[in-house]
Backbone as CSV, one residue per row, in Angstrom:
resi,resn,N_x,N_y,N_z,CA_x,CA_y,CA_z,C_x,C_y,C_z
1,UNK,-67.806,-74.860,-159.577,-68.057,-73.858,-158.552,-67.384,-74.312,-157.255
2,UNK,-66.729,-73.291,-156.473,-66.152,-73.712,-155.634,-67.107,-74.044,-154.457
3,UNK,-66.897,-75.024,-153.354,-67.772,-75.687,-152.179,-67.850,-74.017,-151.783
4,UNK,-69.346,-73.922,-151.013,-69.831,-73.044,-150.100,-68.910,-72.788,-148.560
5,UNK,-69.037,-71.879,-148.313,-68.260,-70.694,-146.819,-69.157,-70.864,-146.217
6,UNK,-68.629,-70.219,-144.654,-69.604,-70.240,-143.883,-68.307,-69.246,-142.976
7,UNK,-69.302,-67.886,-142.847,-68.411,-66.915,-142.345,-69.293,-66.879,-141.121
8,UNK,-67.927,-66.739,-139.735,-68.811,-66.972,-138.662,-68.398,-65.814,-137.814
9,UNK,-69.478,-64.955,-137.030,-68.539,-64.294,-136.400,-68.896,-64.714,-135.001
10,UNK,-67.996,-64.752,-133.578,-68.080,-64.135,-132.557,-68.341,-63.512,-131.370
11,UNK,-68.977,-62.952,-130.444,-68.634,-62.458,-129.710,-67.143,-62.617,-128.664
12,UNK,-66.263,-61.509,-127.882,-65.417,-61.778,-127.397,-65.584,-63.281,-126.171
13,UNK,-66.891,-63.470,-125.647,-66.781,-64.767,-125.103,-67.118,-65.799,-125.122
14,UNK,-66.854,-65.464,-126.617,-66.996,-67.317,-127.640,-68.362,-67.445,-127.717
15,UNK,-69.542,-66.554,-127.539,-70.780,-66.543,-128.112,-70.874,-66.531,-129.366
16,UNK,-71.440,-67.281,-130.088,-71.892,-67.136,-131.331,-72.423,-66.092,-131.801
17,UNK,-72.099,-65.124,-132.744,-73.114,-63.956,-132.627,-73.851,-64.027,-134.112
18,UNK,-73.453,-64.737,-135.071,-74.108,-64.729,-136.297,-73.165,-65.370,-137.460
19,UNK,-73.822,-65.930,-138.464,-72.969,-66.622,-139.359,-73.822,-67.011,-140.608
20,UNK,-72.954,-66.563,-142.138,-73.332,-66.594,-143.486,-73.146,-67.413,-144.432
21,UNK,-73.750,-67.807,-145.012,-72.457,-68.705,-146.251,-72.157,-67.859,-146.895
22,UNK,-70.845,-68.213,-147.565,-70.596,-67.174,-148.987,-69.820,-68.055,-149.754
23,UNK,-69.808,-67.798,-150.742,-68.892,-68.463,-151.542,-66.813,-67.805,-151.950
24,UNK,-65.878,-68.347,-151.425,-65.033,-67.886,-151.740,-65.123,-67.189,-153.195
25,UNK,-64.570,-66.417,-153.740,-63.887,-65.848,-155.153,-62.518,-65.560,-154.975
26,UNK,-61.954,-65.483,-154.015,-60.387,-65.376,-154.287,-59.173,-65.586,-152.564
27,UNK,-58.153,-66.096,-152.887,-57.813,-66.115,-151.744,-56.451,-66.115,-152.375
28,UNK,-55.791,-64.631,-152.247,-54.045,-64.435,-152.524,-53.038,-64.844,-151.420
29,UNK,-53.535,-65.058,-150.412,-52.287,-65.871,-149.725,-52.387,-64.754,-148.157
30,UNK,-52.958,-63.762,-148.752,-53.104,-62.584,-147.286,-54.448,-62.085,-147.132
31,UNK,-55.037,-61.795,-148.488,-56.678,-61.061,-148.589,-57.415,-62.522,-148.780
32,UNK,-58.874,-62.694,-148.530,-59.760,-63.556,-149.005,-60.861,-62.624,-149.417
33,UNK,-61.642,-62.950,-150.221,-62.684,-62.138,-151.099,-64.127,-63.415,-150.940
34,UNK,-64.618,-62.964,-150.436,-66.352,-63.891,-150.226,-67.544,-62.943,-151.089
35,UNK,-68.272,-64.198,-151.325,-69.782,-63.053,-151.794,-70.499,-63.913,-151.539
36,UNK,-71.631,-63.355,-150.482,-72.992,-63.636,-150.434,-73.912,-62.946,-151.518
37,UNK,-74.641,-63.754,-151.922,-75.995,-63.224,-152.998,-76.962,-62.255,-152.246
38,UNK,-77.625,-61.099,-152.993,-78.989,-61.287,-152.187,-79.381,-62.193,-152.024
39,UNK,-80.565,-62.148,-150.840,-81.430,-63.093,-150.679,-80.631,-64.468,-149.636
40,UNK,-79.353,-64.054,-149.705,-78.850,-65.186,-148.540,-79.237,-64.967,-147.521
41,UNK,-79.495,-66.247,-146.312,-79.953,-66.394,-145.132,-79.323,-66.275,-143.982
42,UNK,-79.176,-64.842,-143.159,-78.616,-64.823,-142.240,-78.653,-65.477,-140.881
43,UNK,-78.387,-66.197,-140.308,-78.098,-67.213,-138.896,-78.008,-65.913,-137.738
44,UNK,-78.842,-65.211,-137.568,-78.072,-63.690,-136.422,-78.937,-64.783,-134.863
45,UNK,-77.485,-65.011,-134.062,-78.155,-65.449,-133.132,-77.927,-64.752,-131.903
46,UNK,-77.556,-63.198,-132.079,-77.167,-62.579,-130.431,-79.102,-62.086,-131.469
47,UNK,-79.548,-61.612,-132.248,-80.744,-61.727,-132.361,-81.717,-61.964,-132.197
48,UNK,-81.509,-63.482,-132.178,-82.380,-64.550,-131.839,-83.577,-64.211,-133.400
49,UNK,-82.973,-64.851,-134.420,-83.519,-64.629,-135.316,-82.902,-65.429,-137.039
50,UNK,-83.634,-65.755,-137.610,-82.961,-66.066,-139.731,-83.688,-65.313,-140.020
51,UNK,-82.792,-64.434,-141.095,-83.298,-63.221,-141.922,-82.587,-63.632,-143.560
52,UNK,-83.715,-63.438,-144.569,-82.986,-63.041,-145.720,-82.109,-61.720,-146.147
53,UNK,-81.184,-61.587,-146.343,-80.147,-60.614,-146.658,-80.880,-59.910,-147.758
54,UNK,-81.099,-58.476,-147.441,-81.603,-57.477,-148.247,-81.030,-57.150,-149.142
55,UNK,-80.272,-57.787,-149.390,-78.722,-56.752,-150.213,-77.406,-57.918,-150.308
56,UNK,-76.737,-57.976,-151.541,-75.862,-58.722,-152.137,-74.420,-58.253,-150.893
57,UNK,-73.723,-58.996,-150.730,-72.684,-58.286,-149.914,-71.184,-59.216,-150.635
58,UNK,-70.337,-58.334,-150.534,-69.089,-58.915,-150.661,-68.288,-58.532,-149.716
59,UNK,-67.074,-59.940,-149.072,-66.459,-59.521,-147.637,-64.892,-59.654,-148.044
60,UNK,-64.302,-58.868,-146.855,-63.154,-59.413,-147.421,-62.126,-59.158,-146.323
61,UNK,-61.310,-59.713,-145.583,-61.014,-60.606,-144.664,-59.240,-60.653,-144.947
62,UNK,-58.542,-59.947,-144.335,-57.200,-60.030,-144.237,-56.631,-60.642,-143.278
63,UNK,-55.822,-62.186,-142.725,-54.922,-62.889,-142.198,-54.752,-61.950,-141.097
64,UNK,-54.106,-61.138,-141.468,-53.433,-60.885,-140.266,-53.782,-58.920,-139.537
65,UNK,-54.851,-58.993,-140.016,-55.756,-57.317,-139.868,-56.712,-57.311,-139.043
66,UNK,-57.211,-56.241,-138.134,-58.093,-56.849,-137.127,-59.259,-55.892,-137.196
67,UNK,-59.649,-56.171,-138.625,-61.123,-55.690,-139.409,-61.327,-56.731,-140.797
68,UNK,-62.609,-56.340,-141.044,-62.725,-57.279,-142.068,-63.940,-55.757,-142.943
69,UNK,-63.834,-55.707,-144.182,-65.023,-54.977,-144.630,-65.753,-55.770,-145.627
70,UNK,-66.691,-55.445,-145.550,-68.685,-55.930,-146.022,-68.487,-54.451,-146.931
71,UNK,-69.011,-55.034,-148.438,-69.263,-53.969,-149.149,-70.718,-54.667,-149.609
72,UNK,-71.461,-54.041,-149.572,-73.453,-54.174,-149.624,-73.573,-53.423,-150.817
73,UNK,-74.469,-53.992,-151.011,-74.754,-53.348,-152.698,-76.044,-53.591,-152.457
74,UNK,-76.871,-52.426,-152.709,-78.732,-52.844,-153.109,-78.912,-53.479,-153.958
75,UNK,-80.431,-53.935,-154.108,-80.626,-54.879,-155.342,-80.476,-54.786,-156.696
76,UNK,-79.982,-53.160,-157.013,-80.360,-52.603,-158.404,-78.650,-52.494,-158.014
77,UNK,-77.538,-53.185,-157.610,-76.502,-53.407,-157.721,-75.725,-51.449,-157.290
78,UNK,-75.976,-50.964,-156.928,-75.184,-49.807,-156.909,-74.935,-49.965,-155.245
79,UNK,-73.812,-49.044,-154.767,-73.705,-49.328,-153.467,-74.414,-48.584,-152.440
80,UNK,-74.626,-49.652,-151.237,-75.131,-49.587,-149.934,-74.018,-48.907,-148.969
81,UNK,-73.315,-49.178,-148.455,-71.856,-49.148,-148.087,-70.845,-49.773,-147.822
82,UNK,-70.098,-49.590,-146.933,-69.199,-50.203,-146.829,-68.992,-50.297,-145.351
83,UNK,-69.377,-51.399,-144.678,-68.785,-51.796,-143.158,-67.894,-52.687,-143.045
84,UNK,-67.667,-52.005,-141.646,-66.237,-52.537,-141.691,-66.156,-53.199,-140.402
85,UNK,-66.186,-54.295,-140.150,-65.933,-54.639,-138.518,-64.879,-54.584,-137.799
86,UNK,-64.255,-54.491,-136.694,-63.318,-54.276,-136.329,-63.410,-55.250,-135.572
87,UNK,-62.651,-56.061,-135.345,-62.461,-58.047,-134.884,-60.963,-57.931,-134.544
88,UNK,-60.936,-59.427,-133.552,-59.818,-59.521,-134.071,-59.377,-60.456,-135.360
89,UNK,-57.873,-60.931,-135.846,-57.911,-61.227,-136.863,-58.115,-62.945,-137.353
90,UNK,-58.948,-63.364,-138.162,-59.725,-64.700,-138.539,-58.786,-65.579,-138.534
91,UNK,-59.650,-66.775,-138.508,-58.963,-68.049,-138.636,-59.753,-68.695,-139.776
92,UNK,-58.698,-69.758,-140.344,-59.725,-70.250,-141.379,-59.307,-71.300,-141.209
93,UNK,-60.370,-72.564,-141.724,-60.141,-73.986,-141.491,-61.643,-74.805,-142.458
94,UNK,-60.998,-75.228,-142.856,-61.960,-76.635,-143.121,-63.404,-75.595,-144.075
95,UNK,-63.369,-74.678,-144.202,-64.504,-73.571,-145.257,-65.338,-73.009,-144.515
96,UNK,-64.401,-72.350,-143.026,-64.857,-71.548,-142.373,-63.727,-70.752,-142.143
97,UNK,-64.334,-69.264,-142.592,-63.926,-68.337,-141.692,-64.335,-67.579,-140.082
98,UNK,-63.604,-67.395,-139.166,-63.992,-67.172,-137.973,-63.319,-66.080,-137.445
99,UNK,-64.388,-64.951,-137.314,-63.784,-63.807,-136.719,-63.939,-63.639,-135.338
100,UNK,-63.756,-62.882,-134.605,-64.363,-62.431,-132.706,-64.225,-60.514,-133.172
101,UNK,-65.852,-60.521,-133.169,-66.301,-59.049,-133.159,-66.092,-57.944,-132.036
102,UNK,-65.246,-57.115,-132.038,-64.886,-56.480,-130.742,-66.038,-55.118,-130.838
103,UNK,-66.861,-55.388,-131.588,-68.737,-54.557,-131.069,-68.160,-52.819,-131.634
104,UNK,-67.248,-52.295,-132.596,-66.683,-51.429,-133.012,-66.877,-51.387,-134.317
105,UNK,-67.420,-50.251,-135.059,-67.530,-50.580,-136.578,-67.399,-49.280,-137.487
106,UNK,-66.826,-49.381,-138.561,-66.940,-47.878,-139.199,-67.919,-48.432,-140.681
107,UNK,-68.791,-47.625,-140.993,-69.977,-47.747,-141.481,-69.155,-46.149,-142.566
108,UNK,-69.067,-46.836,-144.165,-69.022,-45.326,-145.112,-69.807,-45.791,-146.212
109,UNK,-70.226,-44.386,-146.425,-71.829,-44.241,-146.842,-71.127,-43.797,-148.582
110,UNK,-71.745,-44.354,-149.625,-71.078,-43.508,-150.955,-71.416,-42.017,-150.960
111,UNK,-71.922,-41.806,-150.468,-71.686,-39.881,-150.211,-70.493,-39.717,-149.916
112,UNK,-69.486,-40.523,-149.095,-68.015,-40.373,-148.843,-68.190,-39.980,-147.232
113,UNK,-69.287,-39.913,-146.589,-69.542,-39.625,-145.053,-69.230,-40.962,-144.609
114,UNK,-68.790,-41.226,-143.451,-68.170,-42.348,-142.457,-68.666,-42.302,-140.926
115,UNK,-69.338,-43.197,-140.238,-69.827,-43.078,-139.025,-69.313,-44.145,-138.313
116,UNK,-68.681,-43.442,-136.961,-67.787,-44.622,-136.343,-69.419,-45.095,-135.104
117,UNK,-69.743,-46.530,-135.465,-70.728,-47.248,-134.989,-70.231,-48.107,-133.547
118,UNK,-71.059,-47.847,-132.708,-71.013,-48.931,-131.242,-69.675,-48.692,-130.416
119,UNK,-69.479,-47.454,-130.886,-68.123,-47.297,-129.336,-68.828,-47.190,-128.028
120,UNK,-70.399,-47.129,-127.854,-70.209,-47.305,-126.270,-70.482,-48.549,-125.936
121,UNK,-71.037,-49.440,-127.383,-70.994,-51.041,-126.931,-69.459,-51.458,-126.303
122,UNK,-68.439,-50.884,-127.896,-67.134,-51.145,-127.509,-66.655,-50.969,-126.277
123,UNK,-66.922,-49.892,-125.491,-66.765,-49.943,-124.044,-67.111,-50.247,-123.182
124,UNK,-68.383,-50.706,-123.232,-69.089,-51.472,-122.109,-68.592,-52.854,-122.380
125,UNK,-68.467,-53.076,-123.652,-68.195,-55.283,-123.678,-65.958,-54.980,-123.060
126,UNK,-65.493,-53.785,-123.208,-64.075,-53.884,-122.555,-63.958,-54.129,-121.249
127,UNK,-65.640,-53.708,-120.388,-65.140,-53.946,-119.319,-65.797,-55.193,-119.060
128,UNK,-66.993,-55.817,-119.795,-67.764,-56.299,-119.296,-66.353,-58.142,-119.714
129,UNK,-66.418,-57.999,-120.483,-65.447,-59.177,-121.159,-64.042,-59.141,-120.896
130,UNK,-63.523,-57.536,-120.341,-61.973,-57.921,-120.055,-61.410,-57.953,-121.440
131,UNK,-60.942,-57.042,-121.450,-60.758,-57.000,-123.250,-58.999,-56.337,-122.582
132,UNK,-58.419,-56.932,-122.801,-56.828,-56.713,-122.576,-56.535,-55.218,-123.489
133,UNK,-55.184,-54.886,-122.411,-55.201,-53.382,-123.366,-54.234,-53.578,-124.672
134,UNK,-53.724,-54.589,-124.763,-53.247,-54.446,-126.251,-54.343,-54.903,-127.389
135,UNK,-55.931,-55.029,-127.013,-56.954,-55.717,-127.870,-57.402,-54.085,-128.082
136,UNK,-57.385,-53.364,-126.518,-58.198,-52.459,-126.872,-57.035,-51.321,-127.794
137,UNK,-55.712,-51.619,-127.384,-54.874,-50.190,-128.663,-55.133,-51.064,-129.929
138,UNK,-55.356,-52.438,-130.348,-55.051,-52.810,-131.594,-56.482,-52.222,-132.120
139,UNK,-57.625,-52.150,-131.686,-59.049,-51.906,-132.225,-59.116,-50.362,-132.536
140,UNK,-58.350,-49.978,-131.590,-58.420,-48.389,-132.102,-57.856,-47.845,-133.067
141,UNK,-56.479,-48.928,-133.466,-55.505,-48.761,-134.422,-56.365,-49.057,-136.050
142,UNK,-57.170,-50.104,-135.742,-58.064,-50.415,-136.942,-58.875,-49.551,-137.382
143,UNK,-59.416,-48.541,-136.834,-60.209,-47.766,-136.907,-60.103,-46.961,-137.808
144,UNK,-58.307,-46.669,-137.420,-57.642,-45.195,-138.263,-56.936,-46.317,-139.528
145,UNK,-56.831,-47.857,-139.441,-55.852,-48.062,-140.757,-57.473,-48.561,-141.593
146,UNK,-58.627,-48.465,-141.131,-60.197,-48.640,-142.112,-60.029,-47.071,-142.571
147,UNK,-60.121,-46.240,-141.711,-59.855,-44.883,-142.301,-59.028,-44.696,-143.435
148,UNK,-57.807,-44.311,-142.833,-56.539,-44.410,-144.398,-57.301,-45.330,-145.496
149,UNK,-57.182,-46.504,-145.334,-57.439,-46.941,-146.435,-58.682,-46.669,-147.131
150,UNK,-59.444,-46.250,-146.973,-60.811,-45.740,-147.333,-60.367,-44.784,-147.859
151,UNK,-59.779,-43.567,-146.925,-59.260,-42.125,-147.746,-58.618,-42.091,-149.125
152,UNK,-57.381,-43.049,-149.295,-56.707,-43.170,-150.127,-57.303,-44.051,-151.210
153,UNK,-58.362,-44.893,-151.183,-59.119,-45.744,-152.216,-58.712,-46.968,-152.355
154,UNK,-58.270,-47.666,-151.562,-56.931,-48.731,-151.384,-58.210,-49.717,-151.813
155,UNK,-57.762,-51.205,-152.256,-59.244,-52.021,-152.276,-59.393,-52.489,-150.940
156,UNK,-60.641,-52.975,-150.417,-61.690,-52.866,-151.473,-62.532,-51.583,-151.790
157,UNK,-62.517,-50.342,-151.126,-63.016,-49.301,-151.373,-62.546,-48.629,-152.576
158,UNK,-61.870,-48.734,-153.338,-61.608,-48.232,-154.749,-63.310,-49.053,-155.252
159,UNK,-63.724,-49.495,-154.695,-65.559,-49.972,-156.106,-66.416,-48.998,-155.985
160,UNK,-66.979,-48.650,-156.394,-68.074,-47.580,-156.990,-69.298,-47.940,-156.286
């Protein structure tokens, strides 16, 4: 079995905002593929809180993309949805991945409905953090390439 992850995310001013283990399953050279179990222990510290994970999740994390999507599955394994964070793009080192959450998220539901989540966080942490305007066109750009690819079934949203 491969050594344990530890996916960390973020805030834009190097606040810690929360962090998982997962176990790698695949890493092609551009995508990485993680899975947390149910029942894993979430670290949420803009929270102020450890929670057991309600729900099995698999992540998956592109080099050079400035989103990452969480596909959740309930316990009876069928899907929860699919979030998607919009970050900028990770670093990895030593069996951590490390994202910076830019507070923007698209949330699709298997009904095929999609809800774009925390744009007025997203705008309040642009001004509050100084979020440069090529952070703020690249986040908006993510928005619509989580879209497309969702529309078209691209992975990881081609799973059931």
């Amino acid at each position: 079995m491969e050594p344990a992850w530890l996916i960390q995310a973020y805030k834009y001013d190097q606040r810690l905002h929360y962090t998982v283990p997962a176990q790698l399953i695949e890493d092609d050279g551009e995508r990485l593929h993680f899975h947390s179990p149910l029942g894993t222990q979430v670290d949420h510290r803009t929270r102020g809180r450890v929670y057991t994970a309600p729900y099995a999740s698999d992540a998956f994390f592109w080099r050079d993309r400035w989103y990452n999507v969480f596909v959740d599955r309930e316990p009876d394994g069928s899907l929860k949805e699919f979030y998607c964070n919009i970050s900028l793009p990770p670093t990895v080192h030593d069996h951590v991945i490390t994202f910076v959450d830019l507070d923007l998220d698209v949330q699709v539901l298997p009904d095929g409905t999609f809800n774009l989540l925390d744009a007025d966080e997203f705008r309040e942490h642009r001004i509050k953090y100084s979020y440069p305007a090529d952070v703020h066109r690249a986040a908006w750009h993510a928005v619509v390439d989580v879209l497309n690819l969702w529309r078209a079934r691209h992975p990881p949203f081609d799973q059931p």
